[in-house]
MDAnalysis code that builds the backbone (N, CA, C; Angstrom):
import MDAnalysis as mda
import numpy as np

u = mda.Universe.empty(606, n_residues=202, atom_resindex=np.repeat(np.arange(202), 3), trajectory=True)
u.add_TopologyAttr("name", ["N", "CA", "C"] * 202)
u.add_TopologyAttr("resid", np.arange(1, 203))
u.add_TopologyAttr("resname", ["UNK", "UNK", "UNK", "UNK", "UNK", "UNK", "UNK", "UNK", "UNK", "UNK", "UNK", "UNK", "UNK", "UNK", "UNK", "UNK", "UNK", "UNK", "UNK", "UNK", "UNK", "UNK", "UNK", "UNK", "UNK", "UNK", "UNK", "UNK", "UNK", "UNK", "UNK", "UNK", "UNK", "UNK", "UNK", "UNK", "UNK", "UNK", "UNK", "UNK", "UNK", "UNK", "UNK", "UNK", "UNK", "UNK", "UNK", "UNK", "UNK", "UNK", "UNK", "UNK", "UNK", "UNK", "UNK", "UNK", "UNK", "UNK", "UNK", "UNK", "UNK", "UNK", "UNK", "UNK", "UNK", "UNK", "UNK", "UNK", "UNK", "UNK", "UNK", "UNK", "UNK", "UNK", "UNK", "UNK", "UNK", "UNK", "UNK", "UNK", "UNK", "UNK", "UNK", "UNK", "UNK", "UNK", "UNK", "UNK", "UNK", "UNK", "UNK", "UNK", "UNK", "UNK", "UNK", "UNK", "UNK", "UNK", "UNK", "UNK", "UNK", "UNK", "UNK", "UNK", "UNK", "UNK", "UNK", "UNK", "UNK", "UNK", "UNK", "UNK", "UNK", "UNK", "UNK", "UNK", "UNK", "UNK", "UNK", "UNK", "UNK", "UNK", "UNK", "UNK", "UNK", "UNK", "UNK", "UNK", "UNK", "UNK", "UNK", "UNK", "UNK", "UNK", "UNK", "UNK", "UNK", "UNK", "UNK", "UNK", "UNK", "UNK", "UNK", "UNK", "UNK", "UNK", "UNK", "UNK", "UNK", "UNK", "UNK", "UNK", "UNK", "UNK", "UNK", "UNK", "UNK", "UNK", "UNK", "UNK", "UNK", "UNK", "UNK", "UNK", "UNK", "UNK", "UNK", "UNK", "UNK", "UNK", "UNK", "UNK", "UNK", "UNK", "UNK", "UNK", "UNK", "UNK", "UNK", "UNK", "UNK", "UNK", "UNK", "UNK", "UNK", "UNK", "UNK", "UNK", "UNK", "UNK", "UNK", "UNK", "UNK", "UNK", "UNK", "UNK", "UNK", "UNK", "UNK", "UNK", "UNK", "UNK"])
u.atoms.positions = np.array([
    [300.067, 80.491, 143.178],
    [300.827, 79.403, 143.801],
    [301.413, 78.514, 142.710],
    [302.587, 78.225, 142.407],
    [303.181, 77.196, 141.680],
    [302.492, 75.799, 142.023],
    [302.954, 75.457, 140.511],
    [302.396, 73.663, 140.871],
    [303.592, 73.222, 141.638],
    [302.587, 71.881, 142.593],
    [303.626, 71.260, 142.861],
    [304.660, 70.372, 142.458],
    [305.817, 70.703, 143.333],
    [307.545, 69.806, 142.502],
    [307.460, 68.530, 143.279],
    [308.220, 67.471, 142.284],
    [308.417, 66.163, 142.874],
    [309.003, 65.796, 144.312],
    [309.724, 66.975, 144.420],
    [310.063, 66.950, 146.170],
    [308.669, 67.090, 147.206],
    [308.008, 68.072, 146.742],
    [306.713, 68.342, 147.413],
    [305.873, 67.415, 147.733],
    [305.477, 66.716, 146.864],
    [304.831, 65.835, 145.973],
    [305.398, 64.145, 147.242],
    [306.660, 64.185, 147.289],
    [307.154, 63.327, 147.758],
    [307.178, 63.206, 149.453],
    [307.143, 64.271, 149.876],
    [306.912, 64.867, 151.494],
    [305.571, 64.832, 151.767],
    [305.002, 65.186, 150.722],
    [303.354, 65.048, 151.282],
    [303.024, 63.811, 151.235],
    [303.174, 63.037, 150.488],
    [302.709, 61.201, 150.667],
    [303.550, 61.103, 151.487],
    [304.913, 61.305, 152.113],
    [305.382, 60.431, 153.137],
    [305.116, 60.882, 154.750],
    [304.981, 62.038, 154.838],
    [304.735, 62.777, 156.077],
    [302.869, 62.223, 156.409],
    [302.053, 62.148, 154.988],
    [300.585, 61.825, 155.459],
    [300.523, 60.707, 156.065],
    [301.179, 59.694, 155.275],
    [301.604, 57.966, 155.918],
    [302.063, 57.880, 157.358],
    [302.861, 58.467, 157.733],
    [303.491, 58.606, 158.676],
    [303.048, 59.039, 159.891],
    [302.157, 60.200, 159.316],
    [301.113, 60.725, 160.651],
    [299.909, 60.137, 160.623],
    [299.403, 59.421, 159.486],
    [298.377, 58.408, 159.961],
    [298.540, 57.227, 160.660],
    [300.202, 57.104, 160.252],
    [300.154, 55.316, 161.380],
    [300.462, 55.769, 162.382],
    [300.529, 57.303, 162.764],
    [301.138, 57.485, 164.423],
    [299.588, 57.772, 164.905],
    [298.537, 58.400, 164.301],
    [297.529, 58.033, 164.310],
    [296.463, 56.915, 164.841],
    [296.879, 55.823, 164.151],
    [295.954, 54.651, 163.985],
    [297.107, 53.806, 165.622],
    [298.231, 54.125, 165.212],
    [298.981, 53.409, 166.264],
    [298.874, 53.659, 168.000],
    [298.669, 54.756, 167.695],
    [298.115, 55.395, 168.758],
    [296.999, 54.977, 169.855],
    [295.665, 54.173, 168.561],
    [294.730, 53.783, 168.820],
    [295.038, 52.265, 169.530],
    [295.717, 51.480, 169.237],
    [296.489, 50.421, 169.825],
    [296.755, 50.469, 171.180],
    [297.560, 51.545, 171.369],
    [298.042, 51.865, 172.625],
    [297.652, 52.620, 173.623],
    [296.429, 53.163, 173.441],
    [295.525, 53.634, 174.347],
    [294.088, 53.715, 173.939],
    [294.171, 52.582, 173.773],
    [292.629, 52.279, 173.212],
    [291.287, 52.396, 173.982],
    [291.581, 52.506, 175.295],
    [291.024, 52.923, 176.593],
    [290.329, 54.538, 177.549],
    [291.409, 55.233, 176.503],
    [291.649, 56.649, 176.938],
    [291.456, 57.407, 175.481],
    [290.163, 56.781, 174.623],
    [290.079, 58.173, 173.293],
    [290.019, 59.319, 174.030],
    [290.563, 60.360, 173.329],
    [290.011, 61.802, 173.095],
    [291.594, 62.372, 174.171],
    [291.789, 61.568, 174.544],
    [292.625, 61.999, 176.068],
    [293.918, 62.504, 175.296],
    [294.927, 62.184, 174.241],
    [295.950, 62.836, 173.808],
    [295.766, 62.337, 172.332],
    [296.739, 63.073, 171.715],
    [297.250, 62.005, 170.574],
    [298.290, 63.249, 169.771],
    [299.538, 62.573, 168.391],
    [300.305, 63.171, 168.243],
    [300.053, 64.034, 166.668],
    [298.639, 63.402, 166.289],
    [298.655, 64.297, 164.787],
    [298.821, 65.322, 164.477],
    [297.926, 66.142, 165.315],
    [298.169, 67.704, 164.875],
    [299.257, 68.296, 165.215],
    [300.203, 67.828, 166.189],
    [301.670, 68.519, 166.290],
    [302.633, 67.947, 165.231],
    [302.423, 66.606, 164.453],
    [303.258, 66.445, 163.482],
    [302.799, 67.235, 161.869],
    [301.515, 66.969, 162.271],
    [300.926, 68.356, 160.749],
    [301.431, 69.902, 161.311],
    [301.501, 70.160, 162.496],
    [301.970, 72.143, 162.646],
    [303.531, 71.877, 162.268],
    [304.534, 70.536, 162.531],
    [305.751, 70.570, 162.732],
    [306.146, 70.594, 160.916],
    [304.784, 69.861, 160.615],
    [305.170, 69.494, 158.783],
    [304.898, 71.060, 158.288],
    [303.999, 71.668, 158.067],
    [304.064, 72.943, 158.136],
    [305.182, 74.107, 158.414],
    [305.584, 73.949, 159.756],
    [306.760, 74.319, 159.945],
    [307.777, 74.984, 159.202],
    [308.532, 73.376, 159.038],
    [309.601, 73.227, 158.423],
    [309.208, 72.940, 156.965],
    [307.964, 72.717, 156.315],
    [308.612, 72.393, 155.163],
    [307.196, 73.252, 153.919],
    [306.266, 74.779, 154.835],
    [305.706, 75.228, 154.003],
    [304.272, 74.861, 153.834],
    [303.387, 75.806, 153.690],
    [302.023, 75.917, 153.971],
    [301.683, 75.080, 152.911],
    [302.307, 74.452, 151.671],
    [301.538, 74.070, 150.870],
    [301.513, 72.162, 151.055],
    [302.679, 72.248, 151.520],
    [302.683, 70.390, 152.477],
    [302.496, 70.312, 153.551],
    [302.689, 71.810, 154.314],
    [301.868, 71.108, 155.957],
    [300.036, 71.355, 155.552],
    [299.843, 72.139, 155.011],
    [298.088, 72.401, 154.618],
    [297.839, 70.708, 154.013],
    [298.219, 70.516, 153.281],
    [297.806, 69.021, 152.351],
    [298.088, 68.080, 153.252],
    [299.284, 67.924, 154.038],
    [299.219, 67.027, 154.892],
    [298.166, 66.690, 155.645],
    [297.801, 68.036, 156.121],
    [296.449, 68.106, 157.438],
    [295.456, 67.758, 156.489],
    [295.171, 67.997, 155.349],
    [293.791, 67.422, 154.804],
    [293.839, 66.371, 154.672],
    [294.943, 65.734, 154.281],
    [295.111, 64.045, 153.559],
    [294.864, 63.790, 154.978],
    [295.891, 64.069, 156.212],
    [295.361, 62.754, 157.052],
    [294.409, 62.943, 157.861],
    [293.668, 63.921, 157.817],
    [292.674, 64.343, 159.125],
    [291.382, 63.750, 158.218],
    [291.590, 63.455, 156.457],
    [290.297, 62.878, 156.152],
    [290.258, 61.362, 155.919],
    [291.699, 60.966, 156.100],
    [291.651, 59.572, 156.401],
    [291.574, 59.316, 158.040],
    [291.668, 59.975, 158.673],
    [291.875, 59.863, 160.077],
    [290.499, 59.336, 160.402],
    [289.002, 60.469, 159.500],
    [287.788, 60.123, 160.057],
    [287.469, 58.992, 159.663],
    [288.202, 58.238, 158.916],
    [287.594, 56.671, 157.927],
    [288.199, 55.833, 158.632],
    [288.735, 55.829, 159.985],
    [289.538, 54.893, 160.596],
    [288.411, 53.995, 161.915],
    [287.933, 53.111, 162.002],
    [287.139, 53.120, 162.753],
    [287.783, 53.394, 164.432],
    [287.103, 54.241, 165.472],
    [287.008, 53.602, 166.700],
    [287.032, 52.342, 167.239],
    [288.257, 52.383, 168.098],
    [289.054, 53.219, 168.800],
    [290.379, 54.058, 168.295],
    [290.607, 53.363, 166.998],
    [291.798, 53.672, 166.757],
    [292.010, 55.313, 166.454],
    [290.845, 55.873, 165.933],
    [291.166, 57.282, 165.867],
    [290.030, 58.329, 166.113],
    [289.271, 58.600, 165.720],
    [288.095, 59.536, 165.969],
    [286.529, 58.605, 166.287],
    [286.247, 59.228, 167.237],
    [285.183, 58.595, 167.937],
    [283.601, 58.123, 167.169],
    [283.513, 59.246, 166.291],
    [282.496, 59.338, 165.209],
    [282.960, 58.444, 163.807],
    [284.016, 58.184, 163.958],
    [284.822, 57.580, 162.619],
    [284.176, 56.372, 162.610],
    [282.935, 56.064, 162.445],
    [282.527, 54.384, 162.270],
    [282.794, 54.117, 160.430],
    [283.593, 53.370, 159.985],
    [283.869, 53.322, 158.297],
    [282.797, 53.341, 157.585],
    [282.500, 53.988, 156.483],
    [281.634, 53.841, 155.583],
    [279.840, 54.601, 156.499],
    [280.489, 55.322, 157.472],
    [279.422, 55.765, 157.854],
    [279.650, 57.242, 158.377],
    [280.497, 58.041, 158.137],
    [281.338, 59.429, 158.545],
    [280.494, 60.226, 157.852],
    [279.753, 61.477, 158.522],
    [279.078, 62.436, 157.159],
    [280.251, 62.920, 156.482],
    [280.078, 63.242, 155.555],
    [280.719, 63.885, 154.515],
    [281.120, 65.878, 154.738],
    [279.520, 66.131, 155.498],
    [280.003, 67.438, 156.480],
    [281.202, 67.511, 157.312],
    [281.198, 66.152, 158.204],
    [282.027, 66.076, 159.320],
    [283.887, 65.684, 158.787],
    [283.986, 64.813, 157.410],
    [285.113, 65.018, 157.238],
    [285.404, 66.168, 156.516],
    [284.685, 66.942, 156.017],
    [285.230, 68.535, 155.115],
    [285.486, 69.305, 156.066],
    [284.582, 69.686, 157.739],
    [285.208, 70.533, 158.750],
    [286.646, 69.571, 159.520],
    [286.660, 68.603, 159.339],
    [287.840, 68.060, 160.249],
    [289.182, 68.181, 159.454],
    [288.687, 67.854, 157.430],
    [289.823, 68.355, 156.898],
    [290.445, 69.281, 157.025],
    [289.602, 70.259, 156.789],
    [289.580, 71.715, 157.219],
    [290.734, 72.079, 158.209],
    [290.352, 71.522, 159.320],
    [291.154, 71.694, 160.791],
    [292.177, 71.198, 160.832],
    [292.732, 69.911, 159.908],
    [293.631, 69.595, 160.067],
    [294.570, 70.457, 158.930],
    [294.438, 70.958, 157.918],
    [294.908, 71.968, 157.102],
    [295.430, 72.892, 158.080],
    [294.255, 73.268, 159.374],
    [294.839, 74.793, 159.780],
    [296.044, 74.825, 160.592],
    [296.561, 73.402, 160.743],
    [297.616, 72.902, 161.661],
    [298.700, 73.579, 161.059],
    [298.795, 72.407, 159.495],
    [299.800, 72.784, 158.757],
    [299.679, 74.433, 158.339],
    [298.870, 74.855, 158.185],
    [299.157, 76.253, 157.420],
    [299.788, 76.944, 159.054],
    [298.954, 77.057, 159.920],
    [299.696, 77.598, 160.758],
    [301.127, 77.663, 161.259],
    [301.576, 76.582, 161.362],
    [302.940, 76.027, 161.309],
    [303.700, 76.422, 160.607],
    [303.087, 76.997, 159.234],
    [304.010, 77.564, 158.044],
    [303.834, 79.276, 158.722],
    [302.857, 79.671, 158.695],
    [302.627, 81.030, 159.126],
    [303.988, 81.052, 160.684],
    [303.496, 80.190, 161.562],
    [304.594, 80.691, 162.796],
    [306.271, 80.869, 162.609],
    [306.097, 80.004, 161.231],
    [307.836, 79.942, 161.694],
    [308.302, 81.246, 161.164],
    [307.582, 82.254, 160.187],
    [307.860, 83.419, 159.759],
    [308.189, 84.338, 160.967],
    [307.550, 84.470, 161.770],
    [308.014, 84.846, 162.690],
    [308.302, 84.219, 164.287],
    [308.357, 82.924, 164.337],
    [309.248, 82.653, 165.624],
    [310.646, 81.913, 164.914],
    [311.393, 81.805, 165.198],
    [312.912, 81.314, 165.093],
    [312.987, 80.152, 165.721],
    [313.407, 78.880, 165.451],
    [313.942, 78.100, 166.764],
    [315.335, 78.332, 167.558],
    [314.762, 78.440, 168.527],
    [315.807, 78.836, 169.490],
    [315.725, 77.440, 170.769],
    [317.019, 77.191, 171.058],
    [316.983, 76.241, 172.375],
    [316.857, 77.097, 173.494],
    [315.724, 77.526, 173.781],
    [315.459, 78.432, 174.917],
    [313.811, 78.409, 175.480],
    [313.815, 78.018, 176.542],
    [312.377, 78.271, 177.002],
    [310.948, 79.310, 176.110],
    [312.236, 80.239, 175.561],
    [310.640, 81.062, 175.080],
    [310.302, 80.171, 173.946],
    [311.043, 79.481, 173.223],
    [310.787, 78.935, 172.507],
    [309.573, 78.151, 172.437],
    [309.965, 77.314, 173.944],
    [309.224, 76.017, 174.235],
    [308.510, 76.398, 173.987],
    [307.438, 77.431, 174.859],
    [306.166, 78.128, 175.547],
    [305.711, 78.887, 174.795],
    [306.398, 79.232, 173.952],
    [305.626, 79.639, 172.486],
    [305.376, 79.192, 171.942],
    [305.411, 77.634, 171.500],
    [304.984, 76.865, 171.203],
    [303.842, 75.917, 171.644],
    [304.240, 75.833, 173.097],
    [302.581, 75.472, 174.025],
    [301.585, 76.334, 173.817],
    [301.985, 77.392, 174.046],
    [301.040, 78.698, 173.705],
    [299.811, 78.586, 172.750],
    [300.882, 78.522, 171.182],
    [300.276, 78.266, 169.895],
    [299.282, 76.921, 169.997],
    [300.025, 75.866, 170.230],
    [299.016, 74.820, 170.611],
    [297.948, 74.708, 171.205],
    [297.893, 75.375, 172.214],
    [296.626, 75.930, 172.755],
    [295.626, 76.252, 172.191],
    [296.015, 77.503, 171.726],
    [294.626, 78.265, 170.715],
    [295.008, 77.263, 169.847],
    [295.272, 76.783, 169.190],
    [295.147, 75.643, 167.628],
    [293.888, 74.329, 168.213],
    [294.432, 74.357, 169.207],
    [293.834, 73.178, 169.836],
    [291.927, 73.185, 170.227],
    [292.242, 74.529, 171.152],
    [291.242, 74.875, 171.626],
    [289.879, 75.239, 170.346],
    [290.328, 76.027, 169.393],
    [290.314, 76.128, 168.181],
    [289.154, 74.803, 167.566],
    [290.480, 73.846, 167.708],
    [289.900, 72.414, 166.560],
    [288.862, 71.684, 167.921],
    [288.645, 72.056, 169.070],
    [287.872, 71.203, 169.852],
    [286.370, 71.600, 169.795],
    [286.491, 73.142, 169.598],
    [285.372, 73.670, 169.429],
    [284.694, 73.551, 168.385],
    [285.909, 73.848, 167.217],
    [285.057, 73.828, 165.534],
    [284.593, 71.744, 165.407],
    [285.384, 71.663, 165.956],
    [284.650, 69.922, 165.461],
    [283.869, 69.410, 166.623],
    [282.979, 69.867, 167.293],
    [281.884, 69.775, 167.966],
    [281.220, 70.536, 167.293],
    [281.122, 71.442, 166.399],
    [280.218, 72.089, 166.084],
    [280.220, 71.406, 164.402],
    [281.219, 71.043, 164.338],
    [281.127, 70.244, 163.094],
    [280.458, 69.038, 163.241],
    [280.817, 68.132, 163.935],
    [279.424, 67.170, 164.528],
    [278.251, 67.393, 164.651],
    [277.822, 68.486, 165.030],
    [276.378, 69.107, 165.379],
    [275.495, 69.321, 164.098],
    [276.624, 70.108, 163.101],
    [276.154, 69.998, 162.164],
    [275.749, 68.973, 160.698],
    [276.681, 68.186, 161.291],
    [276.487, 66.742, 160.845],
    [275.549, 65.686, 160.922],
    [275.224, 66.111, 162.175],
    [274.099, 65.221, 162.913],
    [273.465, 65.540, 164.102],
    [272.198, 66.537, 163.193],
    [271.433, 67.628, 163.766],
    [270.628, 66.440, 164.750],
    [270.319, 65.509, 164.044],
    [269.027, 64.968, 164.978],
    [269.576, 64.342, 166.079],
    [270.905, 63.955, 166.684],
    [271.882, 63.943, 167.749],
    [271.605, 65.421, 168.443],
    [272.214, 66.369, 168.184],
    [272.474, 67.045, 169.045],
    [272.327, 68.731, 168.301],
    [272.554, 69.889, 168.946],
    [272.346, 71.184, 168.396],
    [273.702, 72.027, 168.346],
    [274.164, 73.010, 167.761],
    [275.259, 73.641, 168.088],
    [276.014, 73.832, 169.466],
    [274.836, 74.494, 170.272],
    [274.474, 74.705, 171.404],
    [275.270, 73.764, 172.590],
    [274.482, 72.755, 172.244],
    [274.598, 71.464, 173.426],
    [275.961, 70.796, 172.999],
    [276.749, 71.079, 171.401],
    [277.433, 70.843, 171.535],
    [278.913, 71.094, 172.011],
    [279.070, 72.473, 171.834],
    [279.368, 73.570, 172.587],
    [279.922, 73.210, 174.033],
    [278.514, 72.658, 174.179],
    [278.888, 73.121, 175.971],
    [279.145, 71.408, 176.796],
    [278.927, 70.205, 175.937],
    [279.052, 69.139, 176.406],
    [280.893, 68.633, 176.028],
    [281.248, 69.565, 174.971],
    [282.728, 70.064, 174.333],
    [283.512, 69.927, 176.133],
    [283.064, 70.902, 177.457],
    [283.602, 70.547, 178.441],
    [282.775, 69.897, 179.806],
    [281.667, 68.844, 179.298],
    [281.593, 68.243, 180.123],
    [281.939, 66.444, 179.787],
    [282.598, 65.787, 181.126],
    [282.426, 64.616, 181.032],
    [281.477, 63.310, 181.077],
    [281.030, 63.532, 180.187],
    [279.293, 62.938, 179.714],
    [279.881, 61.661, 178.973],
    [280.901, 61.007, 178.152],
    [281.078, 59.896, 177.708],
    [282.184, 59.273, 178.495],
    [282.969, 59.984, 178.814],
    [284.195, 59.502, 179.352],
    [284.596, 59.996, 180.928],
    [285.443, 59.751, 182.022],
    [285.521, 60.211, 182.697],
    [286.589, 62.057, 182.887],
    [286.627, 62.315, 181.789],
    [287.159, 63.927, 181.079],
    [286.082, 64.564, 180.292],
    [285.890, 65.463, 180.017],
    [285.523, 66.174, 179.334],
    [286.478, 66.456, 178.169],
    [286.004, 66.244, 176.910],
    [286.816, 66.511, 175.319],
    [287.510, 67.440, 175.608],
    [287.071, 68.659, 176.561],
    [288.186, 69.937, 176.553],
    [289.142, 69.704, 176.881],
    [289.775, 68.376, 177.342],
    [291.142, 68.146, 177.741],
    [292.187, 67.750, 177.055],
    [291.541, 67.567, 175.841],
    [292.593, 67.287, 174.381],
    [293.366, 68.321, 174.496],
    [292.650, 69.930, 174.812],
    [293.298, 71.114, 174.516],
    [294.720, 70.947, 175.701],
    [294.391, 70.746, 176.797],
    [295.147, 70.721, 177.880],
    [296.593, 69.735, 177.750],
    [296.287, 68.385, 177.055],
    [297.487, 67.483, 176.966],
    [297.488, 68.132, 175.517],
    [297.372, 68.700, 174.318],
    [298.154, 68.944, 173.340],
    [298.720, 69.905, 173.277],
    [298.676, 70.844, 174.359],
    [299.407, 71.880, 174.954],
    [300.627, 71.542, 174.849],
    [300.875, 70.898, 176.007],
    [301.737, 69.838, 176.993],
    [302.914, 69.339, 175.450],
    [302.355, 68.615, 174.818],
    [303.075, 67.662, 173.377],
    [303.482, 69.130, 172.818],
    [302.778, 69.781, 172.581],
    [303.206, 71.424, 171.854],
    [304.478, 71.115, 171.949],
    [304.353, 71.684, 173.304],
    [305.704, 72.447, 174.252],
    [306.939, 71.293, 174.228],
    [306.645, 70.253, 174.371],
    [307.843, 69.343, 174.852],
    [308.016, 68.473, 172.977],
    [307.371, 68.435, 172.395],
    [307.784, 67.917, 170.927],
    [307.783, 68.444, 169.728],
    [306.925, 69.406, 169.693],
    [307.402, 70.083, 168.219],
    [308.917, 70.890, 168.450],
    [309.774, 71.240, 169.377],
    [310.580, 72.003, 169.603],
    [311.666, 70.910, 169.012],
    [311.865, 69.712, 169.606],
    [312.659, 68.579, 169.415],
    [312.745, 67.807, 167.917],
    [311.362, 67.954, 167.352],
    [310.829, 67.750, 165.708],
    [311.466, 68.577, 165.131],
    [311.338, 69.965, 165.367],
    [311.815, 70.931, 163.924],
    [312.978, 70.951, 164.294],
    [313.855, 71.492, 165.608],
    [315.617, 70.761, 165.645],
    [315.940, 69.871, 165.165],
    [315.607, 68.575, 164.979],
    [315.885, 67.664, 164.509],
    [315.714, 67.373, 162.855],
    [314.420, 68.024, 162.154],
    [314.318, 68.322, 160.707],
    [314.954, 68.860, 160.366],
    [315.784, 70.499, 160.873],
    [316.629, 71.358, 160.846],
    [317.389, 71.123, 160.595],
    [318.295, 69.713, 161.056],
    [319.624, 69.695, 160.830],
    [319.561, 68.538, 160.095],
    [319.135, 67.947, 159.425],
    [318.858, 67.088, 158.391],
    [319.988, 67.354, 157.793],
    [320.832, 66.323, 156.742],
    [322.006, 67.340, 156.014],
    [321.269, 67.838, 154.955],
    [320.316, 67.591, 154.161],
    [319.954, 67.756, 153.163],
    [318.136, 68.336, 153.428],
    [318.650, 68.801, 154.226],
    [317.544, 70.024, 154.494],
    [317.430, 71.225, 153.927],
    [316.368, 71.935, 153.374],
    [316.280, 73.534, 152.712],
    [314.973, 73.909, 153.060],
    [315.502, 74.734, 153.790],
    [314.364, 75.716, 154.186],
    [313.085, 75.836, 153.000],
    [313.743, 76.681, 151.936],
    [312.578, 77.439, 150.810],
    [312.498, 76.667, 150.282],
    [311.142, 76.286, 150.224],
    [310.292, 75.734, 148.765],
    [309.576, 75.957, 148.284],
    [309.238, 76.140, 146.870],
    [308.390, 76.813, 146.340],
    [307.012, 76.386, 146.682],
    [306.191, 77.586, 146.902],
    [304.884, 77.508, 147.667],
    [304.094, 78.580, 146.179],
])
């Protein structure tokens, strides 16, 4: 992999900023309803995307490990500051990496097209990405903080509504939903940037 260029370099601090205050802002505005939606991981698959596994991957680590240092409500439920295991932000980095890399992996083979398959191939992907990060970070919790809870129980409380009136599995269900109706509108819109280029060295 080449080192990274000052363009790179420059997309990854501004895209991490950017998806952390949509992040934290987020927390503002539905401070009532954690766990229920939010827009990070479709702007880390969209950064990916369009601009390459090596700034959508870094993106997802930079902000998914500032994401856990943010206290509740504003972003992750376990995120109390200065008190996050160190397990729990390396699997959440993790996950947020697999956004961006994926994002770089899909666009190799899907095209944007203004056409339904588009959309729904894109909900699609979100899905399993989603479903994916709901499972691995319950089990990343578990393992974080054995004397809480077991793989097991975490697993399976993943779809019951035991804190909230939803069950966590419904992140998967509304980031579906954002998939389908905003990353399509994101990468059209990055696309035609005038000073947009596809290839960058990765």
């Amino acid at each position: 992999m080449d080192r990274l260029n000052t363009r790179q370099i420059t997309l990854i601090a501004t895209l991490s900023a950017a998806t952390i205050v949509v992040s934290y802002s987020k927390g503002f505005a539905a401070a009532t309803m954690p766990g229920l939606f939010e827009f990070m991981t479709v702007l880390i698959f969209v950064t990916g995307f369009c601009f390459g596994r090596v700034v959508g991957g870094a993106v997802g680590v930079i902000s998914l490990t500032i994401y856990m240092l943010i206290p509740f409500p504003f972003a992750h439920p376990a995120a109390w500051l200065f008190n996050t295991s160190p397990i729990l932000m390396v699997v959440m980095a993790l996950l947020g990496g697999m956004f961006g890399i994926a994002g770089s992996f899909t666009s190799r083979y899907l095209q944007p097209q203004r056409d339904i398959r588009f959309t729904i191939s894109l909900g699609v992907i979100g899905l399993v990405l989603t479903f994916i990060y709901d499972i691995a970070s319950s089990v990343g919790f578990a393992l974080a903080y054995p004397a809480f809870t077991t793989i097991w129980q975490s697993v399976v409380l993943t779809f019951v509504p035991l804190y909230y009136p939803w069950p966590p599995i419904i992140h998967t269900v509304t980031n579906t939903l954002i998939f389908a109706s905003i990353a399509p509108v994101l990468i059209y819109a990055i696309r035609n940037l005038p000073d947009y280029r596809r290839e960058l060295p990765e």
